[in-house]
Structure formats: C-alpha cells, structure tokens
C-alpha positions as CSV (number, residue, x, y, z in Angstrom):
1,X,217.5,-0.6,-19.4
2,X,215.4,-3.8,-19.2
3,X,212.5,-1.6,-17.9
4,X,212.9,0.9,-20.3
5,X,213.0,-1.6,-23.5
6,X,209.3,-3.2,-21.8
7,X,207.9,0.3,-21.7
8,X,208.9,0.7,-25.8
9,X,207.7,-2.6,-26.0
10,X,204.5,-1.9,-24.7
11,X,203.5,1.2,-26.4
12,X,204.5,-0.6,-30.1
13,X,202.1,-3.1,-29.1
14,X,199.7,-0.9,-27.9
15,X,199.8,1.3,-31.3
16,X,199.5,-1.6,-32.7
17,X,196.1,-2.9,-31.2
18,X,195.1,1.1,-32.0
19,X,195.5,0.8,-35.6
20,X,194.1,-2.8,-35.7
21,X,191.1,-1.5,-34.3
22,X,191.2,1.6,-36.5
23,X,191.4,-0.4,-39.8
24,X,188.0,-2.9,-38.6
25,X,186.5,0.6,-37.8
26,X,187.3,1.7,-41.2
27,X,185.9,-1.4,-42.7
28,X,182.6,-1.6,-40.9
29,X,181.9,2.5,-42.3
30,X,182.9,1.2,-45.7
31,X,186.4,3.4,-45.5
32,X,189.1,0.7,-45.8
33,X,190.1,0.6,-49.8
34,X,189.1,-1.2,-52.9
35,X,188.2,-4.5,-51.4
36,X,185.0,-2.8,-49.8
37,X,181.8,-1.3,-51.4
38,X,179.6,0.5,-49.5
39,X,176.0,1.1,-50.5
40,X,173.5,3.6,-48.6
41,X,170.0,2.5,-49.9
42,X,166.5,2.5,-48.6
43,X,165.7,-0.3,-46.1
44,X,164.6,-3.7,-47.4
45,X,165.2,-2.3,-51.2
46,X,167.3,-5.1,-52.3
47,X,167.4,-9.4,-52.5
48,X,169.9,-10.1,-50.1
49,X,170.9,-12.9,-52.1
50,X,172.1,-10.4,-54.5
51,X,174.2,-8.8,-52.5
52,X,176.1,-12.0,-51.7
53,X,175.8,-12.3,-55.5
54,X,177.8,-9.3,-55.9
55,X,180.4,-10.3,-53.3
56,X,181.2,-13.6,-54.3
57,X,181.6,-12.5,-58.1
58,X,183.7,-9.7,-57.5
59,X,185.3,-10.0,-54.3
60,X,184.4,-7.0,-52.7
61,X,183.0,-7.0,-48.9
62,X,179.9,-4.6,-49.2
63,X,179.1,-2.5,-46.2
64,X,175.2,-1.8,-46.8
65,X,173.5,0.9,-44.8
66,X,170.1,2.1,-45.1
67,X,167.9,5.3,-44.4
68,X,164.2,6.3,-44.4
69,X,164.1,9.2,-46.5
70,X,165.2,11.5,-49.3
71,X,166.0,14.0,-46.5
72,X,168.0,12.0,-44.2
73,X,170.3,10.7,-46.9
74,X,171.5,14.4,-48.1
75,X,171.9,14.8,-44.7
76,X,174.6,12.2,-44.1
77,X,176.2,12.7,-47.7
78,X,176.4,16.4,-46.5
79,X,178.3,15.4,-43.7
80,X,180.8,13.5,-45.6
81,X,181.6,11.4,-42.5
82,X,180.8,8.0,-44.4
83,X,182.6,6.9,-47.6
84,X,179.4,5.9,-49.7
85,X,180.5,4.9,-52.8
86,X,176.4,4.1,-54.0
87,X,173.5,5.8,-53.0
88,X,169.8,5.3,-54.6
89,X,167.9,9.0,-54.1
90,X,164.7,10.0,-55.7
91,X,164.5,12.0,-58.8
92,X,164.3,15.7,-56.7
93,X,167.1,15.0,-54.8
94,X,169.1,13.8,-57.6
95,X,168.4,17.1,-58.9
96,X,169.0,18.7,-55.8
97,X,172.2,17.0,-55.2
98,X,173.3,17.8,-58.5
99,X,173.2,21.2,-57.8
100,X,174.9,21.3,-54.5
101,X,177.7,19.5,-57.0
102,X,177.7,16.2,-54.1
103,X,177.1,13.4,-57.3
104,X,180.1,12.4,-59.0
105,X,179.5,13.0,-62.9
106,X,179.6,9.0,-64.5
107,X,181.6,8.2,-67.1
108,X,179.4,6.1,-69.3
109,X,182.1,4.3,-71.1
110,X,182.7,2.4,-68.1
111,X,178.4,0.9,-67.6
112,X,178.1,-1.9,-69.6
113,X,174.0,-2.3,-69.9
114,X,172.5,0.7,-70.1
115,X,171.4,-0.3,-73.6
116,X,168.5,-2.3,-71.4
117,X,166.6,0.5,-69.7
118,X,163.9,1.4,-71.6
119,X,164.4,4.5,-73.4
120,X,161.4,6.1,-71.6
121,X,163.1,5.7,-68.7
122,X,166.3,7.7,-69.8
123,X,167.4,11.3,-70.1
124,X,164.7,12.5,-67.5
125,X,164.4,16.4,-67.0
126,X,166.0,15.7,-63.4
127,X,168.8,14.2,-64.9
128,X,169.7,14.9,-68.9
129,X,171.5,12.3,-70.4
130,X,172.2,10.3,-67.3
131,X,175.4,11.6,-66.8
132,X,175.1,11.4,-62.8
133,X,172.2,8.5,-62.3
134,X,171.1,5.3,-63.6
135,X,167.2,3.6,-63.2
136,X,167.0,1.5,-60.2
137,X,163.1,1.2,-60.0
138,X,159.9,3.2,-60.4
139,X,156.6,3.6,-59.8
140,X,153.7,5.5,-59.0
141,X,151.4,6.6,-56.5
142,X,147.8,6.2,-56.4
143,X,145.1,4.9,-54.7
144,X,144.5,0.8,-53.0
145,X,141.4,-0.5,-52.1
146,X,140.0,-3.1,-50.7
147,X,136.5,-4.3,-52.6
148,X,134.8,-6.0,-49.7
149,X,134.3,-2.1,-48.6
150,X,133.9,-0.3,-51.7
151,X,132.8,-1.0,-54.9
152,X,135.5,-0.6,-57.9
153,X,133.1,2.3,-59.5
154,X,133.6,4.5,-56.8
155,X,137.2,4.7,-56.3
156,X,138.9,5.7,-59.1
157,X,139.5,9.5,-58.8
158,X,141.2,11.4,-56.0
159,X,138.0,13.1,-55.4
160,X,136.7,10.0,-54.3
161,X,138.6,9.9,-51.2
162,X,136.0,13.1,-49.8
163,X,132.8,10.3,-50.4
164,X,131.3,11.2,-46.9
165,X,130.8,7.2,-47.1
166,X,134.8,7.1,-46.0
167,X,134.2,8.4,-42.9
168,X,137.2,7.4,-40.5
169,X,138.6,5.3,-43.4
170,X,141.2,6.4,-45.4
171,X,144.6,6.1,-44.4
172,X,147.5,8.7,-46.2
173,X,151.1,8.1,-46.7
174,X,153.2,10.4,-44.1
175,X,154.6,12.8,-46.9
176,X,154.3,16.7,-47.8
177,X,154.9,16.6,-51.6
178,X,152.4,13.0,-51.8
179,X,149.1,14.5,-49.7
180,X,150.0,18.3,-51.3
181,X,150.4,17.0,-54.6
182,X,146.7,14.6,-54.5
183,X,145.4,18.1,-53.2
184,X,147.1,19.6,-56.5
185,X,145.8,17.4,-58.4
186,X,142.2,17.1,-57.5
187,X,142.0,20.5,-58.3
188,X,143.5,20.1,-62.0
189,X,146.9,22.0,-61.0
190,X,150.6,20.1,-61.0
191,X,151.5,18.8,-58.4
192,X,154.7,21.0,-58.9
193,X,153.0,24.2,-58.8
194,X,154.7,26.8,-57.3
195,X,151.3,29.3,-57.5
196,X,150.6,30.4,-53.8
197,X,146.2,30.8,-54.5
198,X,146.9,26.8,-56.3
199,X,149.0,25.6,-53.0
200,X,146.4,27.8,-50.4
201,X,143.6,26.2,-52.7
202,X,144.8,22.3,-52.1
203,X,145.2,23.1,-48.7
204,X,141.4,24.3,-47.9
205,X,140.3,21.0,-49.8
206,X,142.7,19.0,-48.0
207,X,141.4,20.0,-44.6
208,X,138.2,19.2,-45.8
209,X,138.8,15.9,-46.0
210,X,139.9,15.5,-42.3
211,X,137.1,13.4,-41.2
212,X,137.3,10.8,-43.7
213,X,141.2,10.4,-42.3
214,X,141.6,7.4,-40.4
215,X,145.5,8.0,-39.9
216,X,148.4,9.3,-41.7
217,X,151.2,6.9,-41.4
218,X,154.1,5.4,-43.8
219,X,154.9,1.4,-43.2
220,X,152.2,0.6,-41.1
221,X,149.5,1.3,-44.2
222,X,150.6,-2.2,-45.8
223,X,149.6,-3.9,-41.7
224,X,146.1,-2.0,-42.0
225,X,145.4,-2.8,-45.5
226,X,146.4,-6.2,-45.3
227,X,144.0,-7.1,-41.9
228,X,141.6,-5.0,-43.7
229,X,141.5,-2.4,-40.5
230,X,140.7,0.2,-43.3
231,X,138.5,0.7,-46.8
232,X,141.1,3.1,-48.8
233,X,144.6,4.3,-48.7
234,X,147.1,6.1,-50.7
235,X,150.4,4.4,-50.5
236,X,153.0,3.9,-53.5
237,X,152.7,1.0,-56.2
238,X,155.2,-1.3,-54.6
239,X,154.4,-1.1,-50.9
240,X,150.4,-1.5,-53.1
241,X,151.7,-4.6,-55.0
242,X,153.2,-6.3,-51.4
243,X,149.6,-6.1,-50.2
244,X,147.9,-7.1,-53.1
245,X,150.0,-10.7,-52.6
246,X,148.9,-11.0,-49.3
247,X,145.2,-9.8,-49.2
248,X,143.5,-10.9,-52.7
249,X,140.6,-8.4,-51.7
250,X,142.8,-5.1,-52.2
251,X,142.9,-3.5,-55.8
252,X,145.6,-0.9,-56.8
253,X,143.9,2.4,-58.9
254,X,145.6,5.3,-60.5
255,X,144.1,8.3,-60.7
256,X,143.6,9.3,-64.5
257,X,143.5,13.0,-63.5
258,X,147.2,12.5,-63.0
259,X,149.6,11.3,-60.4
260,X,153.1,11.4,-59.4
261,X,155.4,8.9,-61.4
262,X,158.7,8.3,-59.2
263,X,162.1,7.5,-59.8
264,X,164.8,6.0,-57.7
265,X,168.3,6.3,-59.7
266,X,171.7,4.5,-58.6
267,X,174.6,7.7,-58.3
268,X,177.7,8.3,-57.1
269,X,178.1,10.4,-54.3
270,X,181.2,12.6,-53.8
271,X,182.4,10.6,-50.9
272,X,183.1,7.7,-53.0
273,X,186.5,5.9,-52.1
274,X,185.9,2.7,-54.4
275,X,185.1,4.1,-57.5
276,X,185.3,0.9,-59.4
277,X,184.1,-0.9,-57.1
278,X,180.9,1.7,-57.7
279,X,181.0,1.1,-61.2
280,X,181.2,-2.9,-60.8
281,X,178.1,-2.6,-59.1
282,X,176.4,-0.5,-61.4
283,X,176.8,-3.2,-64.1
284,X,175.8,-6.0,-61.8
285,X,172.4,-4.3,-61.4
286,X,172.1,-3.7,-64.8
287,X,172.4,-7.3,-65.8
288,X,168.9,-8.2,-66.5
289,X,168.6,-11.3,-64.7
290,X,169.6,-9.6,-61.4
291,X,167.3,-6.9,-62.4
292,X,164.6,-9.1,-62.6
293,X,165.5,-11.0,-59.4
294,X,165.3,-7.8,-57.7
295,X,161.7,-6.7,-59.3
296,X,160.2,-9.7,-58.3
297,X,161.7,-9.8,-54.9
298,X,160.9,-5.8,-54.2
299,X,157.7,-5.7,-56.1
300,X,158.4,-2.2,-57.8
301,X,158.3,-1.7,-61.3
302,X,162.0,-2.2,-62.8
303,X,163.1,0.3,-66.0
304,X,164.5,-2.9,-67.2
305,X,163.2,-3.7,-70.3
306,X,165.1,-7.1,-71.0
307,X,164.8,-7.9,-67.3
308,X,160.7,-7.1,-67.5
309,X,160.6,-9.3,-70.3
310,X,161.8,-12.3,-67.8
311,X,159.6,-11.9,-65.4
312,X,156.2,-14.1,-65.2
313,X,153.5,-12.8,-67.1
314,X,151.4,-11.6,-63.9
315,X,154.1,-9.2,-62.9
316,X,154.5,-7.5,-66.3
317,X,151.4,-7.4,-67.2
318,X,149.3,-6.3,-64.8
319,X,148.8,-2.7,-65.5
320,X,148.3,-1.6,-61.8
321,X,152.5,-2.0,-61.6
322,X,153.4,-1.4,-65.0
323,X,150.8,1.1,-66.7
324,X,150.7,1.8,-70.5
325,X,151.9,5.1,-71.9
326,X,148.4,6.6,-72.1
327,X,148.1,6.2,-68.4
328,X,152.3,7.6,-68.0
329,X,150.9,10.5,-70.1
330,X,149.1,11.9,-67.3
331,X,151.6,11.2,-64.5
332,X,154.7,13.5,-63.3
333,X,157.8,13.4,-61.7
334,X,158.3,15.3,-58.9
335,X,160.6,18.3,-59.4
336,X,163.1,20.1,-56.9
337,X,161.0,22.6,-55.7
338,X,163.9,25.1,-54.0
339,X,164.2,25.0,-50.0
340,X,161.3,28.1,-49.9
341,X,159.0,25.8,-51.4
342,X,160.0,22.9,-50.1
343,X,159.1,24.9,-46.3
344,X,155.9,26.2,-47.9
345,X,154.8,22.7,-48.9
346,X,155.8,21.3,-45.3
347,X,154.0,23.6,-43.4
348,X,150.7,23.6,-45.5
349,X,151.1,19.4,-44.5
350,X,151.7,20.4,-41.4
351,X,148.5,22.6,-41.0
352,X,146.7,19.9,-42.5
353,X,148.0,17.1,-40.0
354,X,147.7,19.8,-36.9
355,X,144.3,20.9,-38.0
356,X,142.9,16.9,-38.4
357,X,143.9,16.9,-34.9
C-alpha cells in the first residue's frame, strides 16, 4: 500500500514539474495570459528603455521577438504557432495581410492619441481609415553619398548611379521591389507597374549597370559607407541617417524623379491573446514623448507630429529625413503587387543579381 501511495505520489509531482515547465514555456512564446505582451518587430527598431518603460507602467512582462523581413513575419503569423499580440509590417503586407483576413480590425475608441499623427500620414490607400494599423515610422529610399568621392552635382538622380565614373562603386540594398522599382523609376514608370515591356525595360537597364555594382547587400551598407570602402549606395533614410552621425562626409539625396515613400504601421495580428494589453501599448507609443524618444533613438522619421515638434531642431529639420510635401509629391508607397507579380519581380532581381555574376 505504502508502495503504491509513493508511486501516486510521484507521478502528482511529476505532473506537476510538467505543467510548471509548460506555463514558463508558455511565457517565454508570449502565450501565458494578460500579464504578458508579446511584440514581433524588426530587430533593433525600438529604445529598450522604452520597453522597460512600458513594463514598469503597466505591469505587463513583454516577450519581444524580432525578424528580418516583410516575408518572414507573414510566415510565422501564418503559422499561428506564437501568440503575437503586436506586429509592425510594411504598408504591402498590411495590405496583404488584410486580405488573407490575419489583422484584427481596431476598434479606435479604445487608442487614445491618434489625434497626433499627422494627417498625411493617415487613411493611406493600403489601409483606409486605419481601421487595422497605426504609423510607427517612415521614410524613404534614396540615394547616400559620400562627398570626398563625388561631387554633390553629380548624384542626384538615379541615372546617376550608371556614371561609368562609379565603376566597382555602388553598393544596393538586397531587395526585389527597392533595385526593380529605381529601375522603374529611372525610366519614368511606377515603381508599381504591373506592364510586362515597363518591368522587361527596367530589367535591361538594370543589367547595364552591373559594372558599376560593387555589392548588393542589406546591413553591411551602413559598415562600407561609414569606413568609406565605397562612393554611393542606395539604402533607406534611417539606416542613411545612422551613417550620416558617424561619417560627416556622407550626404543623404532623394531622387526628384520619384522614390518609394515607406510605411511601417503597429497591427494586431489574429493570434493575439492580450488584446488589451495590445491596445495599452498602442497608446504608450502614441504618447509623443515616447514617440520622440524612439525617433531620436532609431533615426527614422516618426508620423508624430507633436512628438517631431520635440525633437532638436537638426532632426526635424533637416530635409534629407523629413522632406517637404513638394518632395512627398513625387514619392510612392509600395503597393501589394499579387504573388504572380510578386514572382515576376523576384526573378527579374534575380537575373539581375545572377547576371552581375
């Protein structure tokens, strides 16, 4: 009898270590109740200090996962395997996700702040009337330079990139829809365009350009800039405005022919399981003062009027980050292009990458 109240004995206790160590598993994916918030983002697309922030004024733990592209984040959300209660997408996959119904529609009543995004930035064509996204950051992408190589005059249109003077000295972002769309847009079409001769077109030009490619890369552009290892790349306003701080040589252009203007938006995925904890966060980042913590800790552009109007004169008014409305006027946001263009934009990139080689 003795033996067999051990045995019961045992296996409670050993249930018990099971769903102990179930429950800490739970809370390290962000799946263990309202005490826990957990936020897929981009990496190193936040001040740490206001996450803690957020934790100590609301009491919520906050799980905080990362990944490195538009692509890989569907991905995961597809896969429904993590409860994200936040995510921070791009303007085409908002719309995409949208219509693959994985974003929570937002009940607006609940966000106290949105009174302080600038109106430009509101009711986008990816998302009308915000009802499933809210501004993060935005931005542009164009074209840095460093002036102890090249003179300001002859660097301020994409066709400038094919002076036979950059030779082995231009370095391009690692992206279909970025190198494509400068391709478009050299040529006078959108960077949208869904016209087979327009996309065939940009592609010819683009492998023209081949020789003038130093290397096509993401992160390590700001490493090369910075060292000055190379004359010109195309990169994106913030990673441009990190390098600017750390190399006073470099200068940040935008194309006037036209460019892609970005957006990053806070949603809601489907897989939420704190959805007030979602909406508490929300509101924290739309709190100007955190808003402009995080501008001038990230270096992009924020949509936050009241919090651009806090930060120091330098950031808000240089016009290589935060360019006037005649200079927006030109610019466009990338659209959801369908999976058929999507592949037909990949490939042409991955011609153009296979035929440099």
């Amino acid at each position: 009898m003795r033996k067999l109240y051990s045995l019961v004995i045992g296996i409670i206790a050993v249930i018990a270590v099971l769903l102990l160590g179930i429950n800490q598993l739970q809370r390290s994916s962000g799946m263990a109740g309202a005490d826990v918030v957990t936020i897929y983002n981009w990496g190193d697309y936040i001040d740490p200090e206001l996450l803690t922030k957020f934790e100590e004024e609301y009491g919520y733990q906050v799980n905080y996962e990362t990944f490195d592209s538009n692509e890989a984040m569907l991905t995961k959300i597809q896969q429904g395997g993590t409860g994200y209660d936040i995510a921070i997408p791009s303007e085409y996959m908002i719309q995409r996700m949208m219509s693959e119904d994985l974003l929570t529609k937002l009940d607006l009543s609940q966000i106290v702040g949105l009174e302080n995004i600038a109106p430009r930035f509101l009711d986008q064509s990816f998302d009308p009337g915000n009802n499933y996204s809210i501004p993060y950051f935005w931005g542009t992408l164009g074209i840095i330079y460093n002036d102890k190589m090249v003179n300001a005059e002859d660097i301020q249109h994409w066709d400038d990139l094919w002076n036979p003077a950059l030779k082995n000295n231009v370095m391009l972002i690692d992206g279909a829809r970025e190198v494509m769309g400068l391709g478009l847009n050299s040529l006078g079409y959108s960077l949208n365009s869904k016209e087979m001769s327009q996309l065939n077109e940009a592609a010819a030009k683009l492998n023209t350009l081949t020789g003038n490619v130093k290397a096509i890369v993401a992160d390590e552009i700001k490493m090369y800039m910075i060292n000055e290892e190379s004359a010109v790349a195309v990169t994106f306003s913030g990673e441009a405005a990190e390098m600017l701080s750390e190399n006073e040589h470099l200068h940040y252009v935008i194309p006037e022919e036209g460019s892609n203007l970005w957006f990053d938006n806070i949603v809601i995925p489907k897989t939420v399981r704190n959805e007030q904890g979602a909406y508490d966060f929300i509101n924290f980042m739309l709190e100007p003062e955190n808003a402009a913590q995080n501008a001038e800790y990230i270096g992009y552009a924020t949509p936050n009027s009241v919090a651009e109007a806090m930060l120091p004169t330098e950031i808000s008014g240089d016009k290589q980050f935060y360019p006037d409305d005649d200079t927006l006027s030109h610019l466009e946001v990338y659209e959801d292009l369908g999976s058929e263009y999507l592949e037909i934009y990949n490939d042409l990139f991955l011609e153009f990458k296979m035929y440099r080689n």
